[in-house]
C-alpha positions in Angstrom: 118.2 81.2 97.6 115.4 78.8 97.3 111.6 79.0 98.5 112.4 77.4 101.8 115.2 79.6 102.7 113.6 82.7 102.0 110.6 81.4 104.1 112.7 79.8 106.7 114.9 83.2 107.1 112.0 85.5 107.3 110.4 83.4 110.4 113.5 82.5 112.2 116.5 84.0 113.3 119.8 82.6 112.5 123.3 81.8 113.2 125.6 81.5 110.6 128.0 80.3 113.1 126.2 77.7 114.6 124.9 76.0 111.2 128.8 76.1 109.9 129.3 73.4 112.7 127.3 71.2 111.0 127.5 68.6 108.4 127.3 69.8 105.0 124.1 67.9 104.0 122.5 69.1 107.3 123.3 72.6 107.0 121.5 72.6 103.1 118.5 70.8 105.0 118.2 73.0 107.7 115.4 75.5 106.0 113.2 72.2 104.4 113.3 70.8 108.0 112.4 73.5 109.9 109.3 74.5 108.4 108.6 70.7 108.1 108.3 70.9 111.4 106.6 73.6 112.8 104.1 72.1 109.9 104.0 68.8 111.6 103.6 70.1 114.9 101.0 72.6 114.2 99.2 70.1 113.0 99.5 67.9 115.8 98.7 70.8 118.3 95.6 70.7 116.0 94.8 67.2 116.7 95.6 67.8 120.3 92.9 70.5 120.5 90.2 67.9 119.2 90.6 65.4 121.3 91.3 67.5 124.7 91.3 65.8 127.8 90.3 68.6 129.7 87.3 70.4 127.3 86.0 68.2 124.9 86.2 64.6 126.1 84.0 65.6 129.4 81.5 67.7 127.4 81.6 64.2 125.0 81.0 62.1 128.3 78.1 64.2 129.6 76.3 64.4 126.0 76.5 60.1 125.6 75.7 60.1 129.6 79.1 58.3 131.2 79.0 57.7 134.7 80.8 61.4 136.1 83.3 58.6 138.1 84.9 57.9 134.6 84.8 61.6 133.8 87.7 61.9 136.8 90.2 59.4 135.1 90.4 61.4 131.8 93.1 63.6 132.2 95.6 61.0 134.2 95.5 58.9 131.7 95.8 61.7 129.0 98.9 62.8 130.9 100.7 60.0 132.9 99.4 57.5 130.4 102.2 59.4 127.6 105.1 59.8 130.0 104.8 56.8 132.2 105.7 54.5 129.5 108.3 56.0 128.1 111.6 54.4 129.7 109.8 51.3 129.2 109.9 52.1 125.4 113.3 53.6 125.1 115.1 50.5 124.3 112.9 49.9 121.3 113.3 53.4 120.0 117.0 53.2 120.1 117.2 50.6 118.4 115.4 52.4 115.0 118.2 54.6 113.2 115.5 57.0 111.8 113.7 58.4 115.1 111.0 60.6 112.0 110.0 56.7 111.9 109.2 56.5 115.4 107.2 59.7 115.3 105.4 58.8 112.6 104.1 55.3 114.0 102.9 57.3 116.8 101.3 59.6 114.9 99.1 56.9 113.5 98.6 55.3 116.3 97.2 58.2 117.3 94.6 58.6 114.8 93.8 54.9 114.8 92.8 55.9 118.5 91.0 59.0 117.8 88.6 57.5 115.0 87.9 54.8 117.6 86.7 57.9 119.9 84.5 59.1 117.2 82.7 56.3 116.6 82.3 55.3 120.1 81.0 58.9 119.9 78.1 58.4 117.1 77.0 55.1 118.1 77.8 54.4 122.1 76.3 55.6 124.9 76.5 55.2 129.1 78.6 53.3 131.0 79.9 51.0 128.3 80.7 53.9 125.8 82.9 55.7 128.5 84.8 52.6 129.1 85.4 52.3 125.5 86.8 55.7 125.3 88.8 55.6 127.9 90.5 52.6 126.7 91.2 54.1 123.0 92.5 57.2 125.2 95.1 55.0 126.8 96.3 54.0 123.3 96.2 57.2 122.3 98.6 58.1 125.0 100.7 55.1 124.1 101.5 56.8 120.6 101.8 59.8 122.3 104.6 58.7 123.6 106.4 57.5 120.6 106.4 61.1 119.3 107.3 62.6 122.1 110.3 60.9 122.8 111.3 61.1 119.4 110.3 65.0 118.2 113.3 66.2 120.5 115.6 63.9 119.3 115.2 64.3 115.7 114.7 68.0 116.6 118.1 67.7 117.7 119.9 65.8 115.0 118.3 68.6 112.3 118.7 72.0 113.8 121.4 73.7 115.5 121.3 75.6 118.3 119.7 78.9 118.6 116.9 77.5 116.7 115.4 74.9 118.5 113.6 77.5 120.7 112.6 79.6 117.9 110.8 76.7 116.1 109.0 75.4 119.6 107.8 78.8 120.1 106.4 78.9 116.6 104.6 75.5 116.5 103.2 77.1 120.0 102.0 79.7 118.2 99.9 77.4 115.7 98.7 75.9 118.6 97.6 79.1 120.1 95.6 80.0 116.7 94.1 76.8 116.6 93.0 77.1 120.3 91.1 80.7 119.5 89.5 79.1 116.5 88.0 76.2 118.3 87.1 78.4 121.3 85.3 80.9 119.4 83.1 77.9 117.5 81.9 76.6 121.2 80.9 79.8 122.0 79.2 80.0 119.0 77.7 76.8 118.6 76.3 77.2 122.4 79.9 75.7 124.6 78.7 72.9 126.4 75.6 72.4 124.5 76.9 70.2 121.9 75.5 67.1 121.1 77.5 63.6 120.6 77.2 64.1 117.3 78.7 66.9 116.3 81.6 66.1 118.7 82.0 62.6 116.5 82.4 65.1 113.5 85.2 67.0 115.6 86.8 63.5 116.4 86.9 62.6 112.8 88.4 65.7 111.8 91.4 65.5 114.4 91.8 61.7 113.6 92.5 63.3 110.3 94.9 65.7 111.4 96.7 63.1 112.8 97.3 61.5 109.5 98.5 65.2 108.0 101.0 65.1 111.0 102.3 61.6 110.1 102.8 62.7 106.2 104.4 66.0 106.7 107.2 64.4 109.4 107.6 61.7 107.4 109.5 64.3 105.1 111.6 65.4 107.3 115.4 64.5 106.1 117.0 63.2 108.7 121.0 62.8 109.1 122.7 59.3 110.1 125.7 59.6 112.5 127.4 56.3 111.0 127.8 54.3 108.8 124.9 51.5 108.5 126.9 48.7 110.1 128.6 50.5 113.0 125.0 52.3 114.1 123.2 49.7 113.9 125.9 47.7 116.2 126.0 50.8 119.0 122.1 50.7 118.8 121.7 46.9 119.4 124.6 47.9 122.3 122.7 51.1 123.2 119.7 49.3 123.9 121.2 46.2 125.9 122.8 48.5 127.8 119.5 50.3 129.0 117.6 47.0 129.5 116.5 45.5 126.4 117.9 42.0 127.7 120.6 40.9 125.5 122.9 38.0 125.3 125.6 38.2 127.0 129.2 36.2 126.8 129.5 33.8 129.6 131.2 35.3 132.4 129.7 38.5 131.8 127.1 40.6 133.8 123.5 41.0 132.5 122.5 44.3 131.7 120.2 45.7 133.9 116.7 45.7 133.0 115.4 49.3 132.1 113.4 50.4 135.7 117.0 50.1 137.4 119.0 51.5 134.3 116.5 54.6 134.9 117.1 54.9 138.0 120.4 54.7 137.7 120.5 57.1 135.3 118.9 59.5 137.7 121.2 58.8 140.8 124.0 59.3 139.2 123.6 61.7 136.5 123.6 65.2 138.7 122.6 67.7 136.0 119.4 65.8 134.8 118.4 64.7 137.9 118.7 68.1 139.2 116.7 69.3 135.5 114.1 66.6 136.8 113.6 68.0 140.4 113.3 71.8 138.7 110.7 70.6 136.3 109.0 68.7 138.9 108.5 72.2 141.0 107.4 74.2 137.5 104.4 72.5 137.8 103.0 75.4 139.4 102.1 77.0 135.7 100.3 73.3 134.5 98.5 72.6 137.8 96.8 75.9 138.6 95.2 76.8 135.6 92.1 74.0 136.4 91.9 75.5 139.5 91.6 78.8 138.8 88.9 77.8 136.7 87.2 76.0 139.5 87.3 79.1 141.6 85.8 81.3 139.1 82.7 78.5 138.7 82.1 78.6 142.3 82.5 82.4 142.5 80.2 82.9 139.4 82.4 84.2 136.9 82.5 81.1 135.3 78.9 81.8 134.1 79.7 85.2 132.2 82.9 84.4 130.8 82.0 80.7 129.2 84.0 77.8 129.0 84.9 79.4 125.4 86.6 82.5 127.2 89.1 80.5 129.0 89.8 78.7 125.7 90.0 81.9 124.0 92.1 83.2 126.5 94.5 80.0 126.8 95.0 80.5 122.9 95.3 84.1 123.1 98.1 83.1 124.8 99.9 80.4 123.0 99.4 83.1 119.8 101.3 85.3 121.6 103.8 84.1 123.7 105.1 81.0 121.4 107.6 83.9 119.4 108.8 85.2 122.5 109.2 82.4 124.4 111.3 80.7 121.2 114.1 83.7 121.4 114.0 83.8 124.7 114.8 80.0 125.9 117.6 80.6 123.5 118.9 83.2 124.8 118.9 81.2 128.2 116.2 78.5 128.8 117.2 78.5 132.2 116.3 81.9 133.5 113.4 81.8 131.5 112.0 78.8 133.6 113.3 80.3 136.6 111.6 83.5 135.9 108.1 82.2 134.9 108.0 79.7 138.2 108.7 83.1 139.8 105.9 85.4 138.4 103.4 82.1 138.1 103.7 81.7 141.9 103.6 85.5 142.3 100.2 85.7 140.6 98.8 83.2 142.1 99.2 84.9 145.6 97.5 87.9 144.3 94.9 85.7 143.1 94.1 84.2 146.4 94.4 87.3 148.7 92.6 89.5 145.8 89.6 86.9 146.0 89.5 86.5 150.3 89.3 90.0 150.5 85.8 91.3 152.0 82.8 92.2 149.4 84.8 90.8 146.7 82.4 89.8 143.6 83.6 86.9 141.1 80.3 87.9 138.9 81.1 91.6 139.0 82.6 92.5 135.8 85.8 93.4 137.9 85.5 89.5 139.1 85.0 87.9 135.5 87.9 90.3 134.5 90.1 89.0 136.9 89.6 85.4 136.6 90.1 85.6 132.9 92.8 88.0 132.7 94.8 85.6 135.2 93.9 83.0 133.5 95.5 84.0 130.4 98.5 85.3 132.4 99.0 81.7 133.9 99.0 80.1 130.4 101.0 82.5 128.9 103.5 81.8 131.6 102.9 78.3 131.1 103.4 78.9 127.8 106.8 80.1 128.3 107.8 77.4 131.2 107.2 74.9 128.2 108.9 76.1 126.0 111.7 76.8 128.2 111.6 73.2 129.1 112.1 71.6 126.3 114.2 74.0 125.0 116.6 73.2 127.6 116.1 69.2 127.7 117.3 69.1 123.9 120.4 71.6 124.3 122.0 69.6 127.5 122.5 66.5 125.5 123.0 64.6 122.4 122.6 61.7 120.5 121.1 58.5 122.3 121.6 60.2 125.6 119.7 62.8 124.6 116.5 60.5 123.7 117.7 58.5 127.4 117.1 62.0 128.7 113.1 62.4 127.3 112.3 59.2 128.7 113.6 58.9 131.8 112.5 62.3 132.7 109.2 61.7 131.2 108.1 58.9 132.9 109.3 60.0 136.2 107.6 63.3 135.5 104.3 61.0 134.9 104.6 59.8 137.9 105.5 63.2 139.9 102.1 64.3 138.1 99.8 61.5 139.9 101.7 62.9 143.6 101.4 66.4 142.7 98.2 66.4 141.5 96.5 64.3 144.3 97.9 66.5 146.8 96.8 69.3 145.5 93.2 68.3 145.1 93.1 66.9 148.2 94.2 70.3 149.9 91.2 71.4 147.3 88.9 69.5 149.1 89.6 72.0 151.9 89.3 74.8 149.5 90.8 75.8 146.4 92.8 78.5 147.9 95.0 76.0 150.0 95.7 74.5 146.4 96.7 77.6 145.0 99.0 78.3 147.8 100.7 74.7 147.4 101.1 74.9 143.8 102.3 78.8 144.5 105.4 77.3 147.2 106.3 74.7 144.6 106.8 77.4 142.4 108.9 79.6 144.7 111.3 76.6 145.3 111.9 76.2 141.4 113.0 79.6 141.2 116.0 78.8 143.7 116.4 75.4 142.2 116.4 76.5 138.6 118.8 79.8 139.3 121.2 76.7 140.0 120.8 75.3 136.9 124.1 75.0 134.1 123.1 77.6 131.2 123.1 75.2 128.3 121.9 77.8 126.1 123.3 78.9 122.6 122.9 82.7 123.4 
C-alpha cells in the first residue's frame, strides 16, 4: 500500500463497493486525489479567510478611511458577484474537457485580484481606494466562480460516493483551524486596531495562498469520459445546446440563449428546482449569524467578547463539525439539511424570546455567554447545512448535468440572496428580532420542504 493510501485510509472511510464501480485508472487515483483536494481546498479556505468580506475588508476600509456607503456593498458583491454569473459562464466551462483547468484559472484569477487589494491597501486611501477595491473584489468573485462551478464537478468525476461528504467535511475542518488561528492573532494584535499596513501584509499572504491552491489542483488526475474526438463533439453540442449560439443547419431552430435554457432547466427539471427552493429556505443558518452579532453590539456583549471571539467561535466550529457533517451528509444529505434548518430556526426563537425577556443583560457574563455560545451553535449548524448541500448537489447528478446543476442553481441562489437579504434587513430596520423571526420561518418551511426531498445518498 503506498503513502497515499495509508494516509487516505486513515482519514476517510471507505467503500470497497462503491470504488469497484469505477474505472480502473480512477479507482488507483482515488487516494492521490483525495488528499489533493482537501489540500487544495484548505488552502483556498485559507485564502478565503484573508480576504473576508465580512471581517477584514471593512476593518481595511475604516483604517484607509472609505466612505462607510461603500462599506455596505462589500458582501453582495462577495456573494452574488460568484453565483450570479455562473449560468452565464457554463457554456464556456463545458466546453473545456479538464474542469481541474477551469479551477485553476480561477484560482489565479483570484490572486491576481487579491494582490490588487493589497496594494490598493499600502498605497490608497478614501474614496478612490474603496472604489478600487471594490472593483478588484468583483473580479475576485468572477474567479470565484470558475472554481466553484468546477470543484463539484471534478469532485464528482474522481471520488465515488460515500466520499464526497467525508472530504467536504475535512477541507471544512482546515477552514475551521485556519479561522481560530486568524481569530486569535486579531485578538492579539488589538481586533480592529489594525493599521492598512499590516492588513496589505495579510492580503499578500492570501494572494499567495491562492497560487498554492492553483498548483496543488493542478495535480489532481482527472479521468476523460471519451475519447478525444467524440467529447470534444458532445461538448461543442453540450454548450450550443445551453446557449453558447452555434451554427445551426438551415431549417433548424436556434438554441436558446443561456437565461432561457436556465430557466428552462428550472421549470421543468422537478427535483432541482425543488433542491433550489430547499436551499433557498436554509438560508436561515447563513443569514442570521450577522445578525446575531448585531444584537450582541447593541446589547453590549459585543464589547467583552471581541470581534476575535466570534471568529474564534465560527472556527471552533468549522474544526469541529466538518468530520461529522462529512459522514453524515453521506449517510443522508437530506435529513441532515432538514435537520439543521430545524434546530437553526429552533435556536434562533430561544435567542429572541431569551433576549426580550425583562432584566435581561447582554453584558452580563450570562449575556456575552449566550451571544457567543449561539453564535457558534448557528455556524456549526451552518456548518453542517453546507456541507449537506453540496454533498447532495454532487450525488443527484452527473456529468455535464451535474456542472448545469452548480450553475443554474448558483446564480439563482445569487439572486435569492439579494431578496432575502434585503428583506431581512429591512424588517432589521424595525429591530433585529423581527429579522431573526423571518430568517427563523424560512427555516421552519425548509424542514417540510427538505423532508420531501429524494435521498440521493450513498448510505
Amino acid at each position: 500500500m503506498s503513502r497515499s493510501d495509508r494516509l487516505y485510509s486513515a482519514v476517510v472511510t471507505r467503500d470497497p463497493e462503491a470504488e469497484a464501480d469505477l474505472d480502473d485508472q480512477v479507482r488507483a487515483d482515488v487516494p492521490r486525489n483525495g488528499i489533493r483536494l482537501v489540500g487544495a481546498h484548505a488552502l483556498q479556505s485559507s485564502g478565503d479567510q484573508t480576504v473576508n468580506a465580512s471581517t477584514v475588508l471593512p476593518w481595511l476600509f475604516q483604517a484607509i478611511g472609505v466612505p462607510p456607503a461603500l462599506t455596505g456593498l462589500l458582501v453582495p458583491i462577495r456573494e452574488s458577484g460568484s453565483m450570479l454569473p455562473q449560468a452565464m459562464l457554463t457554456p464556456l466551462v463545458l466546453r473545456v474537457r479538464r474542469r481541474t483547468l477551469v479551477f485553476v484559472t480561477g484560482a489565479l484569477v483570484q490572486a491576481v485580484a487579491v494582490a490588487a487589494m493589497a496594494l490598493v491597501a499600502a498605497i490608497g486611501s478614501g474614496l478612490g481606494a474603496g472604489v478600487a477595491i471594490l472593483a478588484a473584489l468583483a473580479v475576485f468573485s468572477l474567479g470565484r466562480s470558475l472554481t466553484s462551478m468546477s470543484s463539484k464537478d471534478v469532485q464528482g468525476r474522481t471520488l465515488p460516493k460515500g466520499q464526497r461528504g467525508q472530504i467536504n467535511g475535512l477541507s471544512t475542518t482546515a477552514a475551521g483551524i485556519v479561522a481560530i488561528t486568524l481569530g486569535a492573532a486579531l485578538r492579539i494584535l488589538g481586533g480592529g486596531e489594525l493599521g492598512a499596513g499590516q492588513i496589505a501584509w495579510l492580503l499578500g499572504a492570501g494572494a499567495v495562498l491562492w497560487v498554492l491552491t492553483a498548483l496543488v489542483y493542478a495535480g489532481i488526475r482527472e479521468p476523460y469520459d471519451k475519447p478525444d474526438k467524440e467529447a470534444d463533439d458532445d461538448a461543442t453540442q453540450a454548450a450550443a445546446s445551453h446557449g453558447q449560439g452555434a451554427t445551426t443547419e438551415p431549417g433548424t431552430t436556434r438554441s436558446p440563449g443561456w437565461l432561457v435554457a436556465s430557466v428552462t432547466l428550472l421549470r421543468e427539471d422537478k427535483p432541482f428546482r425543488h433542491f433550489v427552493i430547499v436551499r433557498s429556505l436554509l438560508l436561515v443558518s447563513a443569514l442570521s449569524p450577522p445578525f446575531l452579532v448585531s444584537l450582541a453590539m447593541t446589547s453590549g456583549a459585543g464589547e467583552l467578547s471581541g470581534l476575535g471571539g466570534f471568529i474564534i467561535a465560527s472556527g471552533l466550529s468549522a474544526l469541529l463539525g466538518g468530520p461529522v457533517a462529512g459522514r453524515l451528509a453521506d449517510r443522508s444529505s437530506r435529513n441532515l439539511m432538514a435537520a439543521g434548518a430545524g434546530i437553526a430556526s429552533a435556536l434562533l426563537i430561544a435567542i429572541v424570546v431569551a433576549t426580550l425577556l425583562p432584566g435581561f443583560d447582554g453584558a452580563s457574563g450570562w449575556g456575552v455567554a449566550l451571544f457567543v455560545g449561539s453564535y457558534f451553535a448557528l455556524t456549526l449548524i451552518h456548518t453542517g447545512v453546507r456541507v449537506g448541500r453540496k454533498t447532495y448537489l454532487v450525488d443527484m447528478a452527473e456529468g455535464d448535468q451535474r456542472t448545469k446543476y452548480v450553475a443554474v442553481s448558483n446564480s439563482a441562489m445569487g439572486i435569492i440572496l439579494l431578496v432575502a437579504g434585503a428583506l431581512s434587513s429591512a424588517l432589521s430596520i424595525l429591530g433585529v428580532h423581527w429579522a431573526l423571526v423571518f430568517l427563523a420561518g424560512l427555516g421552519a418551511l425548509g424542514v417540510l420542504a427538505a423532508r420531501r426531498l429524494p435521498d440521493v445518498s450513498a448510505g
